[in-house]
Structures are given as structure tokens and as C-alpha cells.
C-alpha positions, -999 to +999 in steps of 0.1 A: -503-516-541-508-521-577-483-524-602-485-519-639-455-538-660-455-531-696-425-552-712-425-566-747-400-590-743-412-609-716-384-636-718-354-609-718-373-596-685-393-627-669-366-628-636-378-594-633-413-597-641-416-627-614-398-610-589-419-581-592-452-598-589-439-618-561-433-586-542-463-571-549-481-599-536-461-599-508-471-565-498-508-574-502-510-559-539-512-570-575-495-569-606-511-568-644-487-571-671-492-562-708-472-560-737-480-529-761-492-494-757-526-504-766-534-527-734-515-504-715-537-476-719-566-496-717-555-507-684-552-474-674-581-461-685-602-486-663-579-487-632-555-472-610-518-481-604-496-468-578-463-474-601-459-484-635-432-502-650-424-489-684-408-501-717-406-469-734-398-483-765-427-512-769-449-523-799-486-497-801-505-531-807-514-553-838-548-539-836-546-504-827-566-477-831-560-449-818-542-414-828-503-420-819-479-424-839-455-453-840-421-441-830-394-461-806-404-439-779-437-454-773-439-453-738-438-416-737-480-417-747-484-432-714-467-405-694-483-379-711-516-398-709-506-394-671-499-361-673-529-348-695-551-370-669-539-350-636-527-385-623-496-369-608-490-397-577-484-422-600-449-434-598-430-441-633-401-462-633-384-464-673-363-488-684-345-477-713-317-485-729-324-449-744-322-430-713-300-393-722-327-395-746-359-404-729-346-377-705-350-349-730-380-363-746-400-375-715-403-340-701-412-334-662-431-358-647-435-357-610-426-390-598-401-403-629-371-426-621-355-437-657-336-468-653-311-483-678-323-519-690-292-535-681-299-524-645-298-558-620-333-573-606-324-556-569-324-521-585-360-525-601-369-539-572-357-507-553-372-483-573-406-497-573-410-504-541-391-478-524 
């Protein structure tokens, strides 16, 4: 199994982070972790992840380049990017302290949990490995 974690506050989140990775590992899979919307679609575009773990509101990237604008919904590029993609077995988990909203915004998505951000480690670790 391969998890995708893109958090920009790594130290608000590093319990989770680790705990994550650990069980990954545990079941024989990785983890990558990144920290704006720029590695994460770079990521994507070179590999495939059976879940992502998603910030929805994170940083674009100091450097990037590409056609999105910046809003605090960023995550939402990397659903669509999903979406447009046909990569509908992809599980999504959001954490959000935005999440009435990000359910309005975020549109249907086949596999989409939407977590709040002050949800405990046990719960992410439910919802990513089911």
C-alpha cells in the first residue's frame, strides 16, 4: 500500500505522520510525504497511491509554476487532478478544519472521507487503513 501525506505543518501533525508511516510499513507499503501542492502533484504525476492524506488548505509551493490559483482550498487541485485523470480507486482522506465547506466545494469524489483536523491519531489511522 502506498500512502501519500501532504501536511504543511509537519510539527502540528508529526504523531500522526509517524504513526502513519509506521503502519504502512507494517503492512508491507510506503509512505512519501510533501508539503505544498507542487510536490504533491509531482508525486502524483510519476506514481501511484492507494490513499492520500490531504491538507486541503496547504501552501502551492515557493517555486511554482503551474496554472492554479492560490486560494485556502488548495487541496481541492489534487482531487480534481484525480478526477480529470480517471484515477477513481484512489482513496482521499481530508483533514480540514474547513469541512461544511470543503464539502460543498470538493464535489463528488468516489472514495472521499473529510476529516476534521482536530480528529485523534486512532481515527486517521481508521480511515486510512480501513
Amino acid at each position: 500500500m502506498r500512502v501519500l501525506f501532504v501536511e504543511d505543518e509537519p510539527n502540528d501533525y508529526l504523531m500522526c505522520i509517524n504513526a502513519v508511516s509506521a503502519e504502512a510499513v507494517r503492512r508491507g507499503g510506503e509512505m512519501d510525504y510533501v508539503r505544498t501542492l507542487d510536490d504533491a502533484m509531482r508525486r502524483l504525476e510519476t506514481n501511484p497511491y492507494d490513499v492520500i492524506l490531504l491538507d486541503l488548505n496547504i501552501p502551492l509551493g515557493e517555486d511554482y509554476q503551474g496554472t492554479y490559483k492560490d486560494c485556502e482550498m488548495n487541496g481541492k487541485y489534487v482531487i480534481d487532478y484525480l478526477r480529470d485523470h480517471g484515477v477513481t480507486d484512489t482513496r482521499v482522506v481530508c483533514l480540514t478544519n474547513y469541512a461544511l465547506r470543503a464539502r460543498g466545494e470538493l464535489g463528488a469524489f468516489p472514495n472521499l472521507m473529510i476529516l476534521p483536523k482536530a480528529c485523534t491519531r486512532d481515527v486517521v489511522i481508521r480511515a486510512v487503513f480501513p
